[in-house]
N, CA, C and O of each residue as an XYZ file, in Angstrom:
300
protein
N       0.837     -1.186      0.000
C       0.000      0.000      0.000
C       0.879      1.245      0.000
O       1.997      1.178      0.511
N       0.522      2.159     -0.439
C       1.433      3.682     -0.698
C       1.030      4.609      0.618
O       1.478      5.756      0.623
N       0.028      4.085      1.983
C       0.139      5.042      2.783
C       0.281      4.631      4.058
O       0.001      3.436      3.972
N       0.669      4.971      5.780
C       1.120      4.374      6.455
C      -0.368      4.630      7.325
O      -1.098      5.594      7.094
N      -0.674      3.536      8.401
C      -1.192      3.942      9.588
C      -1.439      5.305     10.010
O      -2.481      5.943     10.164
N      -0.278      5.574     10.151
C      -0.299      7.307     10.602
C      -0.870      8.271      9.334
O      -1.598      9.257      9.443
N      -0.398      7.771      8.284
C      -1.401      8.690      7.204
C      -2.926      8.878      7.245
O      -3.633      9.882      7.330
N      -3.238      7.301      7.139
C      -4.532      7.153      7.336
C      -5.061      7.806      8.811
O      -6.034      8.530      8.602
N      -4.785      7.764      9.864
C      -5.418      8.191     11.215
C      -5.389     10.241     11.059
O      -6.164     10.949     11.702
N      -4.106     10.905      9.876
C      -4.126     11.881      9.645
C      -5.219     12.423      8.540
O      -5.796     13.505      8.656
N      -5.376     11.689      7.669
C      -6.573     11.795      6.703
C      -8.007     12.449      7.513
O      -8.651     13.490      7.391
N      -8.115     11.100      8.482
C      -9.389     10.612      9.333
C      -9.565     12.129     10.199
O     -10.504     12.922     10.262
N      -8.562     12.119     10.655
C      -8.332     13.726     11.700
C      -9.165     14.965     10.710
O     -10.173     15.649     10.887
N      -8.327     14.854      9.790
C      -8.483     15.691      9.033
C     -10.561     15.811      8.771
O     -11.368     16.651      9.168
N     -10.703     14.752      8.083
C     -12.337     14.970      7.781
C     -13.035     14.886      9.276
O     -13.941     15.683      9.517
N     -12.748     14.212      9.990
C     -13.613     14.434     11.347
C     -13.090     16.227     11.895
O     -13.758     16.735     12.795
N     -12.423     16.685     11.549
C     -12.277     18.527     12.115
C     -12.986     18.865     11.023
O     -12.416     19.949     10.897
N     -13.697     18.855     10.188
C     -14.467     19.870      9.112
C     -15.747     19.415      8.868
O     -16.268     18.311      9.030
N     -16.186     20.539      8.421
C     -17.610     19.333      7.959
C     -17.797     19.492      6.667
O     -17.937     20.611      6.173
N     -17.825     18.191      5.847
C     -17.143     17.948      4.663
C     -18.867     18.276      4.011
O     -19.985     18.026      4.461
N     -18.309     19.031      2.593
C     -19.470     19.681      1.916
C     -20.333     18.240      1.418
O     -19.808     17.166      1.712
N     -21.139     18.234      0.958
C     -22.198     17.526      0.569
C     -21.790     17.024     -0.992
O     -21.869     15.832     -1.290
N     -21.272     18.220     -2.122
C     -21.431     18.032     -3.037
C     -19.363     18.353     -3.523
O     -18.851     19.362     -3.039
N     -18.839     17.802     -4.058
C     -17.474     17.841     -3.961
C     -16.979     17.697     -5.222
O     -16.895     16.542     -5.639
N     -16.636     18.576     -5.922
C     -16.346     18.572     -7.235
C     -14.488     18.114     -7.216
O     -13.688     18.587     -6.408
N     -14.148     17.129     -8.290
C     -12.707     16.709     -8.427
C     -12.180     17.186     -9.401
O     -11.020     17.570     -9.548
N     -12.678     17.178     -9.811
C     -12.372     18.026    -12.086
C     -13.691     17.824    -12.731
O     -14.787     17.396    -12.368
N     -13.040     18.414    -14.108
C     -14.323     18.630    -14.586
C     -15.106     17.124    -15.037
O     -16.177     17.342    -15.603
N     -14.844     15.992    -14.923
C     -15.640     15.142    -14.839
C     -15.833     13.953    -13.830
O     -16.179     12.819    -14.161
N     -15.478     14.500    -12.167
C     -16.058     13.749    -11.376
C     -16.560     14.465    -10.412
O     -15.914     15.416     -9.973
N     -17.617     14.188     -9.983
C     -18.003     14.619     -8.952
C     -18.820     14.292     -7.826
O     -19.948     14.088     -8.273
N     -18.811     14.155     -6.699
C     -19.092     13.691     -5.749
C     -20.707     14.106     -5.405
O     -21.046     15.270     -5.621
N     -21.765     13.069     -4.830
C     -22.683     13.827     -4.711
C     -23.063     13.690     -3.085
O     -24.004     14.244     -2.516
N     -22.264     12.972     -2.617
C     -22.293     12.730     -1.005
C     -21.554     12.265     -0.560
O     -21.605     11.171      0.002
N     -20.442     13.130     -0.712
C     -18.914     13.308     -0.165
C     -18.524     13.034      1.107
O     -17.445     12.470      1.290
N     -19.628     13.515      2.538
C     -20.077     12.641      3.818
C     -19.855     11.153      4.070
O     -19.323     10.522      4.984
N     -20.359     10.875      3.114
C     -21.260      8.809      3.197
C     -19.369      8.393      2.298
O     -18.411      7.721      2.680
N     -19.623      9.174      1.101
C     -18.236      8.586      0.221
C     -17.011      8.262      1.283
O     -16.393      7.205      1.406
N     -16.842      9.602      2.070
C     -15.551      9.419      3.023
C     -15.696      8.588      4.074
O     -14.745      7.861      4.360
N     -16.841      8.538      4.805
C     -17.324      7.543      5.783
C     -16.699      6.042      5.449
O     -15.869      5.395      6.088
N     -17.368      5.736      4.268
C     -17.375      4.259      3.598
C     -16.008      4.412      3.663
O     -15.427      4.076      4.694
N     -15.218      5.003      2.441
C     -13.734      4.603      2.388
C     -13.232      4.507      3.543
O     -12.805      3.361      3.687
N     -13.003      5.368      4.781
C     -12.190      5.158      6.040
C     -12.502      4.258      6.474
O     -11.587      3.877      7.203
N     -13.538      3.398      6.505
C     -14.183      2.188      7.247
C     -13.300      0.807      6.043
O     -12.749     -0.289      6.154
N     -13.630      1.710      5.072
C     -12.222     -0.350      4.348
C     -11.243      0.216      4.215
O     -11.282     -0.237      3.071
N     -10.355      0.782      4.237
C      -9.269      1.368      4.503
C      -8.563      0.699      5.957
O      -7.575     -0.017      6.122
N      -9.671      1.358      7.014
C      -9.183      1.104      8.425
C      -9.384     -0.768      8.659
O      -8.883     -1.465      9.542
N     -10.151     -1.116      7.694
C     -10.564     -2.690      8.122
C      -9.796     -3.498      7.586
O      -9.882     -4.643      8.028
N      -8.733     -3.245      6.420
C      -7.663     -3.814      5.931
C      -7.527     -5.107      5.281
O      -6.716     -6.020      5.129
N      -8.898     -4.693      4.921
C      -9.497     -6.236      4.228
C      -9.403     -5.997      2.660
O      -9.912     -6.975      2.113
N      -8.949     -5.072      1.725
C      -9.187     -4.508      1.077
C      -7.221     -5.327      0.086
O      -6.101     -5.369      0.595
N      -7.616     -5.742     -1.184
C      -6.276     -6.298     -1.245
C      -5.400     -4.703     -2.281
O      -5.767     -4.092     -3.284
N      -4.482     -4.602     -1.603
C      -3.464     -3.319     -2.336
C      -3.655     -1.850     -3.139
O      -3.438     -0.638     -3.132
N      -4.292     -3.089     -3.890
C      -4.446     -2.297     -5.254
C      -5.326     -1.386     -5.296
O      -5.163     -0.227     -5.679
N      -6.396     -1.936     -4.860
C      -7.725     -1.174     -4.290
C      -7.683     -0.339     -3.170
O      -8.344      0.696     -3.259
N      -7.004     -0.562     -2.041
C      -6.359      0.235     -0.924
C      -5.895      1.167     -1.256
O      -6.201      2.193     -0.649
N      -5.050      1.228     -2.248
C      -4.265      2.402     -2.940
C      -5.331      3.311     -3.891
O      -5.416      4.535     -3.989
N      -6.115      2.236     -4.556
C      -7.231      3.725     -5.301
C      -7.892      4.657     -4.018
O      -7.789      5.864     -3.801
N      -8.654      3.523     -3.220
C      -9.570      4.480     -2.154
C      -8.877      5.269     -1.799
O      -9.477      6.327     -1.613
N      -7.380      5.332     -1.496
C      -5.949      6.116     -0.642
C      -6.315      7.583     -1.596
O      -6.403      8.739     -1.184
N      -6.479      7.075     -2.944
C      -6.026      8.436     -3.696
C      -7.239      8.949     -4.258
O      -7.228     10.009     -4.883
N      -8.321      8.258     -4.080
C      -9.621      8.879     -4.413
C     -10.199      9.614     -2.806
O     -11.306     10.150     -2.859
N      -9.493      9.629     -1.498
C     -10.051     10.052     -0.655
C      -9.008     11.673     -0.544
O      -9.308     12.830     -0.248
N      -7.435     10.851     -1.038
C      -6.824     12.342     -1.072
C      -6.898     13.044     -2.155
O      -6.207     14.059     -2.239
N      -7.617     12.717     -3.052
C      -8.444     13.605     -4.318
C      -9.399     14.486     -3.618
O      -9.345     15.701     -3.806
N     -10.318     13.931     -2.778
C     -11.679     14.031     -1.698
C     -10.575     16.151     -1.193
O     -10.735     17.278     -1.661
N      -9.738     15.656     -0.229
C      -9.211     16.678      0.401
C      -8.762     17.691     -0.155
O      -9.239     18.773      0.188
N      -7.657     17.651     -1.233
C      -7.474     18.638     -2.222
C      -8.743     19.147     -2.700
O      -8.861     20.317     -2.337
N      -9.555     18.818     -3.242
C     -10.629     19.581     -3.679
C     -11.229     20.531     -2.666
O     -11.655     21.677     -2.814
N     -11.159     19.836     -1.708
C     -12.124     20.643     -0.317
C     -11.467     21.976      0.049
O     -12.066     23.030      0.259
N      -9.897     21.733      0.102
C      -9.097     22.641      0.189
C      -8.774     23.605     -0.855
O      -8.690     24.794     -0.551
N      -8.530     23.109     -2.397
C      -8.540     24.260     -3.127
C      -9.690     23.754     -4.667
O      -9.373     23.031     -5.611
N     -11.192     24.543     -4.379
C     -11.923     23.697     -5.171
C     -11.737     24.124     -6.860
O     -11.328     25.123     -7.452
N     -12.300     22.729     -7.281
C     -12.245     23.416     -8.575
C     -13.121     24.507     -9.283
O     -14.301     24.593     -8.944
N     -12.825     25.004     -9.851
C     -13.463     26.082    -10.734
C     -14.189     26.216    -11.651
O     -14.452     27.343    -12.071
C-alpha cells in the first residue's frame, strides 16, 4: 500500500475537524454527490484492511483527491 497507519489516522483527523461539503467537485468530470457517506465508507475499508493493495491504494487516492478539492476547489 502507498500510505502508512499514521497517514490514514491523519486523513481521518483531518475529515472528522471539518464538515465535509455535501457536493465535492474533483475536475471537470467527477463529482461527488455525497462526499459525507463517500468518506465515511472509504475510512471504514481502509481502516478494516481487508481490502487487497491495489484497491487500498485507489480508495488512498480517491479520498486524497476528496481533500485537495475541499481545500482548493475546482473552478
Amino acid at each position: 500500500m502507498t500510505f502508512t497507519d499514521i497517514q490514514l489516522f491523519e486523513i481521518e483527523k483531518f475529515f472528522n475537524e471539518i464538515t465535509i461539503p455535501q457536493v465535492v467537485k474533483i475536475d471537470a468530470a467527477t463529482t461527488y454527490t455525497n462526499a459525507p457517506l463517500f468518506v465515511q465508507e472509504n475510512l471504514a475499508l481502509l481502516k478494516s484492511k481487508q481490502l487487497i493493495p491495489v484497491i487500498a491504494t485507489q480508495r488512498w487516492n480517491m479520498l486524497c483527491e476528496v481533500k485537495k478539492a475541499i481545500l482548493d476547489p475546482v473552478k
